[in-house]
LUMLUMDREN-2810 file (N, C-alpha, C; in Angstrom, 1 decimal):
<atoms>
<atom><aa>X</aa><ch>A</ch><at>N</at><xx>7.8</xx><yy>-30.5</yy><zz>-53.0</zz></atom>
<atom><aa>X</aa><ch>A</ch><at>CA</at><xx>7.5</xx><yy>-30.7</yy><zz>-51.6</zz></atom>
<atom><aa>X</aa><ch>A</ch><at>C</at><xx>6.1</xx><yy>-31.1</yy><zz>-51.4</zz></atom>
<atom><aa>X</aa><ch>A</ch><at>N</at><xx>5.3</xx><yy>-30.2</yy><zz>-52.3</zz></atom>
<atom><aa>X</aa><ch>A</ch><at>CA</at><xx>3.9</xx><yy>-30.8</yy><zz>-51.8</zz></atom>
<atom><aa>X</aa><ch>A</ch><at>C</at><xx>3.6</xx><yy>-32.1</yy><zz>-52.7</zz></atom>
<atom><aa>X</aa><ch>A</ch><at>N</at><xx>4.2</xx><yy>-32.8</yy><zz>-53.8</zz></atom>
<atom><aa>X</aa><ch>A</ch><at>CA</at><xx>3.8</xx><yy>-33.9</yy><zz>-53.9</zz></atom>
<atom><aa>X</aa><ch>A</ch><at>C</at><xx>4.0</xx><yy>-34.8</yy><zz>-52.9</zz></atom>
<atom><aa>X</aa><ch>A</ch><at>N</at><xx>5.6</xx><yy>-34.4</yy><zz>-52.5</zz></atom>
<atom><aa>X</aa><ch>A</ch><at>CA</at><xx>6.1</xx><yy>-35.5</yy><zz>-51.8</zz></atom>
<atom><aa>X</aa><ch>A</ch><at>C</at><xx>5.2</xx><yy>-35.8</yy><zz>-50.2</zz></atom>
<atom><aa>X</aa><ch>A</ch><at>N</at><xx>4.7</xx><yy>-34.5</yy><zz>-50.1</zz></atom>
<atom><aa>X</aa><ch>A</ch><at>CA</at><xx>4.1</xx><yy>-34.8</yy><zz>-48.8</zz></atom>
<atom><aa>X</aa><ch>A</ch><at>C</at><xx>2.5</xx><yy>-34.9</yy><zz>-49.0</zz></atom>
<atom><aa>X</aa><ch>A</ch><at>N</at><xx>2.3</xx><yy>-34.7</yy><zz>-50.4</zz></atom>
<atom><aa>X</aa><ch>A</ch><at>CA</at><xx>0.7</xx><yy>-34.6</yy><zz>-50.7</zz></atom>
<atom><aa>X</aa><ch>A</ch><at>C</at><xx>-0.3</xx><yy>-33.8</yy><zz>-49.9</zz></atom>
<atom><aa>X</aa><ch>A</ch><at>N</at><xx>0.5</xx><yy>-32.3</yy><zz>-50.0</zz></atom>
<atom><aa>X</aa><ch>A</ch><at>CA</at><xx>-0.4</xx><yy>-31.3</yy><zz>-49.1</zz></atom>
<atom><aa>X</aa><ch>A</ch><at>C</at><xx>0.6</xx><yy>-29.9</yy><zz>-49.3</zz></atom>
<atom><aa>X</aa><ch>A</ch><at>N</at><xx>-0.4</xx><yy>-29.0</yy><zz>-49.4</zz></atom>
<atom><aa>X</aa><ch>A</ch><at>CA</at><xx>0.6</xx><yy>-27.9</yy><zz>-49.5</zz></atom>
<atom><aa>X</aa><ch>A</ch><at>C</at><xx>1.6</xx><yy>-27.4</yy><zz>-48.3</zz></atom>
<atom><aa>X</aa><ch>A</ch><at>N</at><xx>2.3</xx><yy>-26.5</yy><zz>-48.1</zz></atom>
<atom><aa>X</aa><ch>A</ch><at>CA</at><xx>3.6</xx><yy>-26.2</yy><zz>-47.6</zz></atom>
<atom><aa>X</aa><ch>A</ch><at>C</at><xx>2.4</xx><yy>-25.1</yy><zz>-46.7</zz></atom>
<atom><aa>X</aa><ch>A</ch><at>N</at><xx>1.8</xx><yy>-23.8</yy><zz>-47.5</zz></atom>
<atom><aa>X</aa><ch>A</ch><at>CA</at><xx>1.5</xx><yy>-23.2</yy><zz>-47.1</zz></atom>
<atom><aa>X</aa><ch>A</ch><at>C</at><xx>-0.4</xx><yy>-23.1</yy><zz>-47.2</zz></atom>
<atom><aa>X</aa><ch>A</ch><at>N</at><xx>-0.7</xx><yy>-23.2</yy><zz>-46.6</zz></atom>
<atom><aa>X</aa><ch>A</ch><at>CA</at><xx>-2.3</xx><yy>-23.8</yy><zz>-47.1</zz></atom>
<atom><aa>X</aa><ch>A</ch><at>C</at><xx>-3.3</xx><yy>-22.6</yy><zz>-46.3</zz></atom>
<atom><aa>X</aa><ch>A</ch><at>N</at><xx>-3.3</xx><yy>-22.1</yy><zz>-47.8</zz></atom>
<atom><aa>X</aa><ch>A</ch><at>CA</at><xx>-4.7</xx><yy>-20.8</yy><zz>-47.2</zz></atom>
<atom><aa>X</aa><ch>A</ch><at>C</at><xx>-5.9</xx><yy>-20.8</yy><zz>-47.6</zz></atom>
<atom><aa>X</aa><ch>A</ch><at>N</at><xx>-7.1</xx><yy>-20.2</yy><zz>-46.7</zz></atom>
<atom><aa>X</aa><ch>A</ch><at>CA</at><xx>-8.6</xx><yy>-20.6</yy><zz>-47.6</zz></atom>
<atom><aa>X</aa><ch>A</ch><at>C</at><xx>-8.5</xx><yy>-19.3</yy><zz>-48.4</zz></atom>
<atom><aa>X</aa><ch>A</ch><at>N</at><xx>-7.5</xx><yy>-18.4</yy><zz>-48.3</zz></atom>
<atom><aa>X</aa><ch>A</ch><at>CA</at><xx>-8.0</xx><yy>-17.6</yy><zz>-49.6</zz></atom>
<atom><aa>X</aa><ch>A</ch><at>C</at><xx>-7.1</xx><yy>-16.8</yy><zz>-49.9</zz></atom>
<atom><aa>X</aa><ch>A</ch><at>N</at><xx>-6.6</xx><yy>-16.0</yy><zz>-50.8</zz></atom>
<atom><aa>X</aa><ch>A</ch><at>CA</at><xx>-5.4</xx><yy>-15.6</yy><zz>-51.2</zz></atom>
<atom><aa>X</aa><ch>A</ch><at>C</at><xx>-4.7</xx><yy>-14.9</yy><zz>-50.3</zz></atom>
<atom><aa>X</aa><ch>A</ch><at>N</at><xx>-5.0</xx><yy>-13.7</yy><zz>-49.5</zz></atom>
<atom><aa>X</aa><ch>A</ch><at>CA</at><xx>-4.5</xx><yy>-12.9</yy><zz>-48.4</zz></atom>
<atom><aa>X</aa><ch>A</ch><at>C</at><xx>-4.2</xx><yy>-14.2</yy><zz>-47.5</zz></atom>
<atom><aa>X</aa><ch>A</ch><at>N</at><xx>-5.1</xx><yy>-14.6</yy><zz>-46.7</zz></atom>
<atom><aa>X</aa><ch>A</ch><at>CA</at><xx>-4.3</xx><yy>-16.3</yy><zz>-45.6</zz></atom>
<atom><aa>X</aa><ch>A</ch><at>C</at><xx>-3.8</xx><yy>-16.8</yy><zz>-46.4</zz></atom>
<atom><aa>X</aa><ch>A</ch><at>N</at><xx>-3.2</xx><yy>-17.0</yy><zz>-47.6</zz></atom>
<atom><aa>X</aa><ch>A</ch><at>CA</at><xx>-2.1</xx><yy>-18.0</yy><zz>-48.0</zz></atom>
<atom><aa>X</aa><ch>A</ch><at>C</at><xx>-0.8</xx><yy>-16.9</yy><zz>-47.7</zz></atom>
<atom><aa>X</aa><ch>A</ch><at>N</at><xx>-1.1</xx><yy>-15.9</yy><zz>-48.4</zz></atom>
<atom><aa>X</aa><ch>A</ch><at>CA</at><xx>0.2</xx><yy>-14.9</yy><zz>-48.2</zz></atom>
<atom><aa>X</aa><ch>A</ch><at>C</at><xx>0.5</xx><yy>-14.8</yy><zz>-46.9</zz></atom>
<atom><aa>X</aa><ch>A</ch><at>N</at><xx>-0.4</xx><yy>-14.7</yy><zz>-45.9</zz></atom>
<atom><aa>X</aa><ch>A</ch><at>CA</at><xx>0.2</xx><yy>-14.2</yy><zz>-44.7</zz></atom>
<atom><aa>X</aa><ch>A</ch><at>C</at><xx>1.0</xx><yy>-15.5</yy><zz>-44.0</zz></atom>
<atom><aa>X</aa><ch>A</ch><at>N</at><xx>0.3</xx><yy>-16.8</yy><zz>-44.4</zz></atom>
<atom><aa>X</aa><ch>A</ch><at>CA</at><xx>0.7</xx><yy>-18.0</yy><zz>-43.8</zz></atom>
<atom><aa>X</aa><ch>A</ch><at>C</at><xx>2.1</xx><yy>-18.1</yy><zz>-44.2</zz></atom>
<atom><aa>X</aa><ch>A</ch><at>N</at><xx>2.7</xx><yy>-17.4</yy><zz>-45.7</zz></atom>
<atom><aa>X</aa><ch>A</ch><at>CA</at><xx>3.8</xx><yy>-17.5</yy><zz>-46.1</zz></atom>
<atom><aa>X</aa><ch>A</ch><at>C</at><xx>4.8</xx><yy>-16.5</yy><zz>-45.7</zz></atom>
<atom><aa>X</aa><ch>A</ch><at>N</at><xx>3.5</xx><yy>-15.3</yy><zz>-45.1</zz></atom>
<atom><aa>X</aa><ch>A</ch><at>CA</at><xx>4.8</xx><yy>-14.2</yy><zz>-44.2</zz></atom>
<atom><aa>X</aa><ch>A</ch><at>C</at><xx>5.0</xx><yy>-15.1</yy><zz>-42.7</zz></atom>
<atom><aa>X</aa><ch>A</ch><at>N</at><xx>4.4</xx><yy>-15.6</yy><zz>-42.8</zz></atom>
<atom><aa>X</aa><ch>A</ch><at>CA</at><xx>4.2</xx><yy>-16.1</yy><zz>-40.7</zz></atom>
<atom><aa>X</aa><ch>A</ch><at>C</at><xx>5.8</xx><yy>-17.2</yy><zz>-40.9</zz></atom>
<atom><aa>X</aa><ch>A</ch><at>N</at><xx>5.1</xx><yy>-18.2</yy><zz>-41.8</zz></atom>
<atom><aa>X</aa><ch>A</ch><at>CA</at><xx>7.0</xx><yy>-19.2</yy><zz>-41.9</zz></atom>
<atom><aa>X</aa><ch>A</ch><at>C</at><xx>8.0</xx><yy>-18.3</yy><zz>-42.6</zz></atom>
<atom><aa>X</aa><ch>A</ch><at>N</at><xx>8.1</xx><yy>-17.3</yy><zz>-44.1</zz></atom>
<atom><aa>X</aa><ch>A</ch><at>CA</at><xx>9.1</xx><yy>-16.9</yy><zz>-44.0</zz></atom>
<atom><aa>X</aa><ch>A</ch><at>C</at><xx>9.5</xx><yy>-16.0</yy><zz>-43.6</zz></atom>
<atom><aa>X</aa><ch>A</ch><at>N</at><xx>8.8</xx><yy>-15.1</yy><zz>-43.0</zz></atom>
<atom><aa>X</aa><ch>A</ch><at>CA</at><xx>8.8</xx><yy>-13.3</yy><zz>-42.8</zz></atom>
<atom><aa>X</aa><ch>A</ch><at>C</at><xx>8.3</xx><yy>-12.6</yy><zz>-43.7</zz></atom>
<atom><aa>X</aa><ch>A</ch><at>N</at><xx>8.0</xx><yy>-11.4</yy><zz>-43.4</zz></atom>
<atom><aa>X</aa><ch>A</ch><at>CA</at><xx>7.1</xx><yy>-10.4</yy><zz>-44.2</zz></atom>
<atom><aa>X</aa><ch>A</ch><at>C</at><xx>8.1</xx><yy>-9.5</yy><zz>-44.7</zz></atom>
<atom><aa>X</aa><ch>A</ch><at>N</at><xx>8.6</xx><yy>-9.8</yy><zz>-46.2</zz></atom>
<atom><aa>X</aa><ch>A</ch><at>CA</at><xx>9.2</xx><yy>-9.0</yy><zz>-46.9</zz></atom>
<atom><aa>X</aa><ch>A</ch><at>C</at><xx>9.5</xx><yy>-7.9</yy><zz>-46.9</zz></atom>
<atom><aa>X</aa><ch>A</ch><at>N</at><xx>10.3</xx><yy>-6.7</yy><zz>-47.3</zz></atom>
<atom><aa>X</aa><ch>A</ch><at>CA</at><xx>10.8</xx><yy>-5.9</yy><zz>-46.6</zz></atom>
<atom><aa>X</aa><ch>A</ch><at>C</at><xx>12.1</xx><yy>-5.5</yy><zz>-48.1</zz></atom>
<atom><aa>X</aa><ch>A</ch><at>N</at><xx>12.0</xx><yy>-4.0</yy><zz>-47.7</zz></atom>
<atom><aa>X</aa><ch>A</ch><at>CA</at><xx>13.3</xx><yy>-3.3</yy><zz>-48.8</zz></atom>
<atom><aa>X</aa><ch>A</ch><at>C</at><xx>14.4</xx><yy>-4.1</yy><zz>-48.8</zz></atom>
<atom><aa>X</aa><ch>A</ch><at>N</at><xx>14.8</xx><yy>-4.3</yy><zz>-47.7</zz></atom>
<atom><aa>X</aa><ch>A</ch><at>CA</at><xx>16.1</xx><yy>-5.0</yy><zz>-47.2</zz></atom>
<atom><aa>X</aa><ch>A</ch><at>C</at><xx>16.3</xx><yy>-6.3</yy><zz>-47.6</zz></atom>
<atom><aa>X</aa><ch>A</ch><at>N</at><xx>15.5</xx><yy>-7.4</yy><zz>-47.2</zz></atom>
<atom><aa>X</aa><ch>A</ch><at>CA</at><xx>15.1</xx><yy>-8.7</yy><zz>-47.7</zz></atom>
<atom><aa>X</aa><ch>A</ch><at>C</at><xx>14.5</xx><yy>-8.6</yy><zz>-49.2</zz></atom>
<atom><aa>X</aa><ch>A</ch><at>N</at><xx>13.8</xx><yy>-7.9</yy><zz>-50.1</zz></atom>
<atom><aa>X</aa><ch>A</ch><at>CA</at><xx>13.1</xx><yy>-8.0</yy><zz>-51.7</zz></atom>
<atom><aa>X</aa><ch>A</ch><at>C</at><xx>13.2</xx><yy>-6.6</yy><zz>-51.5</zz></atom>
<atom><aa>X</aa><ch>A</ch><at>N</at><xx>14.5</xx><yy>-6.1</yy><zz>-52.4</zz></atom>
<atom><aa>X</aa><ch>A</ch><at>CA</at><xx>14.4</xx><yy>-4.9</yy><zz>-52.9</zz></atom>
<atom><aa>X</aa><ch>A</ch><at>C</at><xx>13.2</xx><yy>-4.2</yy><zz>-54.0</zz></atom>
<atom><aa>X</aa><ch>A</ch><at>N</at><xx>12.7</xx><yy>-3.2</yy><zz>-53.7</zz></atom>
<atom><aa>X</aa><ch>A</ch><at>CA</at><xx>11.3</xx><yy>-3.1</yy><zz>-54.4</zz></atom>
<atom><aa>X</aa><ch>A</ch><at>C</at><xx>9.6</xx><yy>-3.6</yy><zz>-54.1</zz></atom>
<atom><aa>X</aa><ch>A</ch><at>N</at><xx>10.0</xx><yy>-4.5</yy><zz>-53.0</zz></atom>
<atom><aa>X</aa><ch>A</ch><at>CA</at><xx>8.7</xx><yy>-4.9</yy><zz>-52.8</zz></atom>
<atom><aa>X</aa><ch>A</ch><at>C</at><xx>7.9</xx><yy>-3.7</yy><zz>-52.5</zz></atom>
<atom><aa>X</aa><ch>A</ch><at>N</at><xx>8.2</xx><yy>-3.0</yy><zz>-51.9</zz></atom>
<atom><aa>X</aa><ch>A</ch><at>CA</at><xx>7.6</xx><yy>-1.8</yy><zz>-50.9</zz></atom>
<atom><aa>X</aa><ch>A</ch><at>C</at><xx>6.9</xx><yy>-1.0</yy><zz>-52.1</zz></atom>
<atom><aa>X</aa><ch>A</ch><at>N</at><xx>7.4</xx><yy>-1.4</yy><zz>-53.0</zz></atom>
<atom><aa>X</aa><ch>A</ch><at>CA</at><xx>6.7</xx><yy>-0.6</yy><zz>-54.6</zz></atom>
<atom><aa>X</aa><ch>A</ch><at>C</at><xx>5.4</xx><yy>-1.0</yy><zz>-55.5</zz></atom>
<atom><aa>X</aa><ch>A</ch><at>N</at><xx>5.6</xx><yy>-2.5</yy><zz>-54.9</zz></atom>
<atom><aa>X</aa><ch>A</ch><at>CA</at><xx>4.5</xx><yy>-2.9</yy><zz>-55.3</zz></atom>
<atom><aa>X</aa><ch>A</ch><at>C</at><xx>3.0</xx><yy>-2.9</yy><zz>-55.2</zz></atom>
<atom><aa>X</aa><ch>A</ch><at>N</at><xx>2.3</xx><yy>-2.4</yy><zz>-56.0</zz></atom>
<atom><aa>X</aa><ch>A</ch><at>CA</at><xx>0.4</xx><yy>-2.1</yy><zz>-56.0</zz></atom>
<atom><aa>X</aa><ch>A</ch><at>C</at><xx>0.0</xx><yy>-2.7</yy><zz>-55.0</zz></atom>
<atom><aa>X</aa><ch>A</ch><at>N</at><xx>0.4</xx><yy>-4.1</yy><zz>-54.7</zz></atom>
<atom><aa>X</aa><ch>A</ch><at>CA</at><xx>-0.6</xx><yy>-4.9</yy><zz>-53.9</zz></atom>
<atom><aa>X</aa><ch>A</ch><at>C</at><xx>0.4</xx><yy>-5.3</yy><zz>-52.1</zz></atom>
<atom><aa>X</aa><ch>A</ch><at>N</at><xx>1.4</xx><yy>-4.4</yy><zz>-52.5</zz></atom>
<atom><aa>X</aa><ch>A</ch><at>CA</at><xx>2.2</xx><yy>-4.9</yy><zz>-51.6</zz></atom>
<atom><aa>X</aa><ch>A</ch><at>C</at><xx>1.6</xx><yy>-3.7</yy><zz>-50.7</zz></atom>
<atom><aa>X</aa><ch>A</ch><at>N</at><xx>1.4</xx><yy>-3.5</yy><zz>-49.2</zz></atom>
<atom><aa>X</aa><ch>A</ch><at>CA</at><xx>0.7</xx><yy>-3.0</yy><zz>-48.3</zz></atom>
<atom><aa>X</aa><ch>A</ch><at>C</at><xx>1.6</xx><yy>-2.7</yy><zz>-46.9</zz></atom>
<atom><aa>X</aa><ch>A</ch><at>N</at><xx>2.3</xx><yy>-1.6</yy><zz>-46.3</zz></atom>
<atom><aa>X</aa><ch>A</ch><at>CA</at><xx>3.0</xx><yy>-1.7</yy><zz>-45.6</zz></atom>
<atom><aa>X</aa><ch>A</ch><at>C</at><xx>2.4</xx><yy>-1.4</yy><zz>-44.2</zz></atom>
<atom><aa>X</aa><ch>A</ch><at>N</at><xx>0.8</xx><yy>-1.9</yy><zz>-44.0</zz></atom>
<atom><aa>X</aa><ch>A</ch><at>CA</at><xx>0.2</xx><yy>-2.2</yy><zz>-43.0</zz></atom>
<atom><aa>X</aa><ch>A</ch><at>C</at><xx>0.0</xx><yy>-4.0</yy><zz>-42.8</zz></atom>
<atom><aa>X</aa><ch>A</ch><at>N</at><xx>1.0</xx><yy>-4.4</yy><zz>-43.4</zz></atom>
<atom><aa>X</aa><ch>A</ch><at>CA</at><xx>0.8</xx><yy>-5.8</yy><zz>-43.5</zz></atom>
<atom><aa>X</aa><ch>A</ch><at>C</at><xx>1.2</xx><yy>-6.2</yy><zz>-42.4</zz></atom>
<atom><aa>X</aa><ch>A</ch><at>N</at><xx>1.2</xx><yy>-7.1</yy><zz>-41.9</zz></atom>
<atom><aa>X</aa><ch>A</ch><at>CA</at><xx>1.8</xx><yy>-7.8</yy><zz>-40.2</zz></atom>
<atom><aa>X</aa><ch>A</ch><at>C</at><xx>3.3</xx><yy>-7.9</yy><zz>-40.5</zz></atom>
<atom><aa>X</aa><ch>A</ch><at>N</at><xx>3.8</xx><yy>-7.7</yy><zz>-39.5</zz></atom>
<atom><aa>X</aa><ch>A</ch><at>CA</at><xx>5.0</xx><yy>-7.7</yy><zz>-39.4</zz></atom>
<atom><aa>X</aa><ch>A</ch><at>C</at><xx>5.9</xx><yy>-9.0</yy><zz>-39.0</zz></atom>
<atom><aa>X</aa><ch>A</ch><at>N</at><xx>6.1</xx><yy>-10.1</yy><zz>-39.4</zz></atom>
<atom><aa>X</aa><ch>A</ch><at>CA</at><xx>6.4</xx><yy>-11.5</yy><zz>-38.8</zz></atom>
<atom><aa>X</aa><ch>A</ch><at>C</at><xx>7.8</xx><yy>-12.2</yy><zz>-39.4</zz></atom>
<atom><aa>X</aa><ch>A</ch><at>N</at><xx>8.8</xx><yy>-12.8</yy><zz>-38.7</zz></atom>
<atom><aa>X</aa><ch>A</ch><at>CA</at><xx>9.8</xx><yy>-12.6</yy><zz>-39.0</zz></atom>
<atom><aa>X</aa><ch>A</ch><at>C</at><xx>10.2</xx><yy>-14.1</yy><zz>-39.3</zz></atom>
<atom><aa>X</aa><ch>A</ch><at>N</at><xx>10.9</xx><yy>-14.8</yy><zz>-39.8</zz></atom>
<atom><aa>X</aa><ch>A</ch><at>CA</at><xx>11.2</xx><yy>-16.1</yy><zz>-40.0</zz></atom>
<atom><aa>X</aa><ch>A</ch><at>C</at><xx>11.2</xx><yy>-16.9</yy><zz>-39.5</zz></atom>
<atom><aa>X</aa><ch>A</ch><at>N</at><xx>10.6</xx><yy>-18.2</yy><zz>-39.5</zz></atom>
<atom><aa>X</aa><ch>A</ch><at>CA</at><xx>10.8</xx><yy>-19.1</yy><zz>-38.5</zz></atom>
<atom><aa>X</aa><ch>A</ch><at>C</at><xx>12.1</xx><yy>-20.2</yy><zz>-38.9</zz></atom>
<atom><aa>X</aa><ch>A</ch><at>N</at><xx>12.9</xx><yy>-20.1</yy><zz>-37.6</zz></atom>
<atom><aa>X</aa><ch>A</ch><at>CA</at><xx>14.0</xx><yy>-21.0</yy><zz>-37.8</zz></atom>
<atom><aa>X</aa><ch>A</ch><at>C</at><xx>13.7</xx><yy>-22.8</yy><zz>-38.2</zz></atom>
<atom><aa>X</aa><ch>A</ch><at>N</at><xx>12.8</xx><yy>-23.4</yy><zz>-37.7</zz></atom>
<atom><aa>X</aa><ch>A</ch><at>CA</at><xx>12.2</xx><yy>-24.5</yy><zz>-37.8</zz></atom>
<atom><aa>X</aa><ch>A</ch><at>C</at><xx>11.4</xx><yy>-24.6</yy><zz>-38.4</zz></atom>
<atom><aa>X</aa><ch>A</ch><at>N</at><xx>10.7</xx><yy>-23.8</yy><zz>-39.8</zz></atom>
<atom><aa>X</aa><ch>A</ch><at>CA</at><xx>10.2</xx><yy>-24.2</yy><zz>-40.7</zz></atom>
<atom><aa>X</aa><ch>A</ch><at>C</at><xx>10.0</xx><yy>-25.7</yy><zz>-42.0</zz></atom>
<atom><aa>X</aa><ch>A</ch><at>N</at><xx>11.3</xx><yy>-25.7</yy><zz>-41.6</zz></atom>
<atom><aa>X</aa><ch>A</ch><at>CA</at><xx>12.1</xx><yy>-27.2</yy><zz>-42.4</zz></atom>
<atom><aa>X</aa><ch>A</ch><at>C</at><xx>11.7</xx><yy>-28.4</yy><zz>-41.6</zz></atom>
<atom><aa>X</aa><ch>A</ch><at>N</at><xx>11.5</xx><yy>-28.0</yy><zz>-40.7</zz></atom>
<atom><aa>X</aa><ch>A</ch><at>CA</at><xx>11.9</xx><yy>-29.3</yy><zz>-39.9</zz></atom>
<atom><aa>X</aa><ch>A</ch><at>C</at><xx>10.9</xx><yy>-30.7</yy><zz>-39.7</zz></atom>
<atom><aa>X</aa><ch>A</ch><at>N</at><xx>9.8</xx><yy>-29.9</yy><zz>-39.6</zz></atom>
<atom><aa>X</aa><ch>A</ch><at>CA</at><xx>8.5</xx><yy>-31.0</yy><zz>-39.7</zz></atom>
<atom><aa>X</aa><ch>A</ch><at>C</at><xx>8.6</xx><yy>-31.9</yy><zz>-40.9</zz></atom>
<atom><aa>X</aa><ch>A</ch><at>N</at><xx>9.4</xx><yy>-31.6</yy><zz>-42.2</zz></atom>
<atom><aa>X</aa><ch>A</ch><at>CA</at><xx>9.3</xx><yy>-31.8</yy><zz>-43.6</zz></atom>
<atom><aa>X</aa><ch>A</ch><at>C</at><xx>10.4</xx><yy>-32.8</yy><zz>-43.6</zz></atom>
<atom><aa>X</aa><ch>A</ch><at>N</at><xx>11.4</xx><yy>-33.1</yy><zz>-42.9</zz></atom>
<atom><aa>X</aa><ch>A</ch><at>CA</at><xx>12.5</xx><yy>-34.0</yy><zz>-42.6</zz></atom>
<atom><aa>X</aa><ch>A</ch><at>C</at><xx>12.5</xx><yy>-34.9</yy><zz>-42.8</zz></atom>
<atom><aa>X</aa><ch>A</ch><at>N</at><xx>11.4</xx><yy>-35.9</yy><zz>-42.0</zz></atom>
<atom><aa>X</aa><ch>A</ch><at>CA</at><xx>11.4</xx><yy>-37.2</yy><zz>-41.9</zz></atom>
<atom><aa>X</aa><ch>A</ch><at>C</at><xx>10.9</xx><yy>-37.6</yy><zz>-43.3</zz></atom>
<atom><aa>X</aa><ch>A</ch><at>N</at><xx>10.3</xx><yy>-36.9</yy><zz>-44.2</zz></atom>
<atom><aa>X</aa><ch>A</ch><at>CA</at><xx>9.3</xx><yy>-37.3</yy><zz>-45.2</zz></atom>
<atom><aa>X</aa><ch>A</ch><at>C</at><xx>10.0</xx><yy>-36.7</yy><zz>-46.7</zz></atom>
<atom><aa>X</aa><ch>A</ch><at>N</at><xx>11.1</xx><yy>-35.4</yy><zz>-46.4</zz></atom>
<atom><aa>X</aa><ch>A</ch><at>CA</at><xx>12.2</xx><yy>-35.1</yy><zz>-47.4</zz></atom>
<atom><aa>X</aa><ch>A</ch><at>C</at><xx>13.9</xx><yy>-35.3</yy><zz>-47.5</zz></atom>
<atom><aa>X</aa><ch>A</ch><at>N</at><xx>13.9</xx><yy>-35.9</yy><zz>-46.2</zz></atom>
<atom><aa>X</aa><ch>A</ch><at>CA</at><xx>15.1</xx><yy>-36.1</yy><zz>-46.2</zz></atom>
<atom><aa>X</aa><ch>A</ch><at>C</at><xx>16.1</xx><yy>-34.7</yy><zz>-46.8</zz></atom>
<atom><aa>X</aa><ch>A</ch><at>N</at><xx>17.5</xx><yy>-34.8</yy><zz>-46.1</zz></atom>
<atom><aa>X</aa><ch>A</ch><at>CA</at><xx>18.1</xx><yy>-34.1</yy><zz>-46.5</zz></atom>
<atom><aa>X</aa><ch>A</ch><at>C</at><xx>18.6</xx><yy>-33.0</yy><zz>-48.0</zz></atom>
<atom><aa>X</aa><ch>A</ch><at>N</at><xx>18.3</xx><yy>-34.2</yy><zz>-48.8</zz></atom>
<atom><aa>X</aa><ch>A</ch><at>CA</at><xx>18.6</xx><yy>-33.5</yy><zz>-50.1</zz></atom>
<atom><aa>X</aa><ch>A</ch><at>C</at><xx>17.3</xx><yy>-33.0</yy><zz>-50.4</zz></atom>
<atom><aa>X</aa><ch>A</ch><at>N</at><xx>16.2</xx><yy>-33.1</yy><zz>-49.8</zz></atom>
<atom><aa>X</aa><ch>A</ch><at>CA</at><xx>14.6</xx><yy>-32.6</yy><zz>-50.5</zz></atom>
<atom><aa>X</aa><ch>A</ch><at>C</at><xx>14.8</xx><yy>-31.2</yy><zz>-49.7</zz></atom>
<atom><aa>X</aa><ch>A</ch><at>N</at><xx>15.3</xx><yy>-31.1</yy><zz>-48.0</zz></atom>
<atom><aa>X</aa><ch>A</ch><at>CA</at><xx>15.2</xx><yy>-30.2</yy><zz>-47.7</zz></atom>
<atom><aa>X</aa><ch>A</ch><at>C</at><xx>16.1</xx><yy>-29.0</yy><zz>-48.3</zz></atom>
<atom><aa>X</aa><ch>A</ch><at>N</at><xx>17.4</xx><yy>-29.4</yy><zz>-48.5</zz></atom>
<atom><aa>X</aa><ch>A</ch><at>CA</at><xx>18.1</xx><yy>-28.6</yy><zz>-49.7</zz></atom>
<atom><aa>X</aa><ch>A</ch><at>C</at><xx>17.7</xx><yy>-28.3</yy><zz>-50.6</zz></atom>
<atom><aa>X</aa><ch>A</ch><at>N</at><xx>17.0</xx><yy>-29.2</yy><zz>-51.7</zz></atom>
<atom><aa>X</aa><ch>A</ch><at>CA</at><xx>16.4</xx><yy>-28.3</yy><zz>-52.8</zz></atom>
<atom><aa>X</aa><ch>A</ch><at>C</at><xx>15.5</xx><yy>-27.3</yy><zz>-52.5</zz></atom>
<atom><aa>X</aa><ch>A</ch><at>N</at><xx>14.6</xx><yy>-27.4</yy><zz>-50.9</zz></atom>
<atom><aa>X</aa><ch>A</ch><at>CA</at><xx>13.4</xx><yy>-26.7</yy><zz>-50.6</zz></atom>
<atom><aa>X</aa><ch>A</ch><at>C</at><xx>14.1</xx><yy>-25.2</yy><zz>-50.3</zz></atom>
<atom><aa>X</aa><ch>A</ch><at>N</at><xx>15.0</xx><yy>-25.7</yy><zz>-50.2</zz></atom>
<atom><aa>X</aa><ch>A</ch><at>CA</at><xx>15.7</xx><yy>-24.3</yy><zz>-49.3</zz></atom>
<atom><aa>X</aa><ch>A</ch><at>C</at><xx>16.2</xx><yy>-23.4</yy><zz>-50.3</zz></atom>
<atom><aa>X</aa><ch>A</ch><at>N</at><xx>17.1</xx><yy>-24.0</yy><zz>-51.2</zz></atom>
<atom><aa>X</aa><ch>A</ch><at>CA</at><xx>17.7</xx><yy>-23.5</yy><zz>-52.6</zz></atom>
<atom><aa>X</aa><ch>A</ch><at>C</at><xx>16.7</xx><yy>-22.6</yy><zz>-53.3</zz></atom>
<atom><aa>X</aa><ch>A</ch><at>N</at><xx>15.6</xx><yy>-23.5</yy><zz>-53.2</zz></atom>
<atom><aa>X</aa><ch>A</ch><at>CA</at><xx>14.3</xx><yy>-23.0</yy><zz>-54.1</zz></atom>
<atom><aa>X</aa><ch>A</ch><at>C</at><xx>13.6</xx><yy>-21.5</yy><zz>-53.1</zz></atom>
<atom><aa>X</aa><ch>A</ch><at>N</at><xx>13.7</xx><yy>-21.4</yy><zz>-52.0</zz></atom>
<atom><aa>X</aa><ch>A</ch><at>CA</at><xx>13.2</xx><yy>-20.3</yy><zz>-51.3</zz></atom>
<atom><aa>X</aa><ch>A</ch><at>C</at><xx>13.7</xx><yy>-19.3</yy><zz>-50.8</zz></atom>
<atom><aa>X</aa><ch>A</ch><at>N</at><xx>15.1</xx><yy>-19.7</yy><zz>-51.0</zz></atom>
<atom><aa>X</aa><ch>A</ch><at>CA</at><xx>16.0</xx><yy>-18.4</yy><zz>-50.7</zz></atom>
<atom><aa>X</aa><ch>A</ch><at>C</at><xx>17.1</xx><yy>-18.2</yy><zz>-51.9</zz></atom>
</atoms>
C-alpha cells in the first residue's frame, strides 16, 4: 500500500502518534478484539479509547483498486 501510494498508511512523528494514528483508523485494541493485549508491558489501559473507522479504505480506492484493497484488508484483519 505504501509503495503503491508512495506514503505511509499511518504516518507518525514518533512512535506513540504512529500507534495512536493506528488506534484512531483501526480501534484501540482490546481483550475482545487481540486476546492478551491487555498483558502486554507496553500495552497501557489508559490508552484512548477509539473505535474503527468504517471508511478507512476508501480514500485508498482510486489508487488500489479493488484487489489492492482486498489484500489491504486480508492483511489487517
Amino acid at each position: 500500500m505504501e509503495m503503491a501510494n508512495r506514503k505511509p498508511l499511518f504516518q507518525g512523528d514518533s512512535e506513540i502518534d504512529q500507534i495512536f494514528k493506528i488506534f484512531k483508523g483501526k480501534g484501540t485494541p482490546d481483550n475482545v478484539t487481540w486476546p492478551g493485549i491487555e498483558e502486554f508491558p507496553e500495552f497501557k489501559r489508559s490508552f484512548p479509547k477509539w473505535i474503527a473507522q468504517p471508511d478507512l479504505y476508501a480514500p485508498l480506492e482510486r489508487s488500489l483498486g479493488a484487489d489492492g484493497i482486498n489484500l489491504l484488508k486480508q492483511m489487517w484483519e
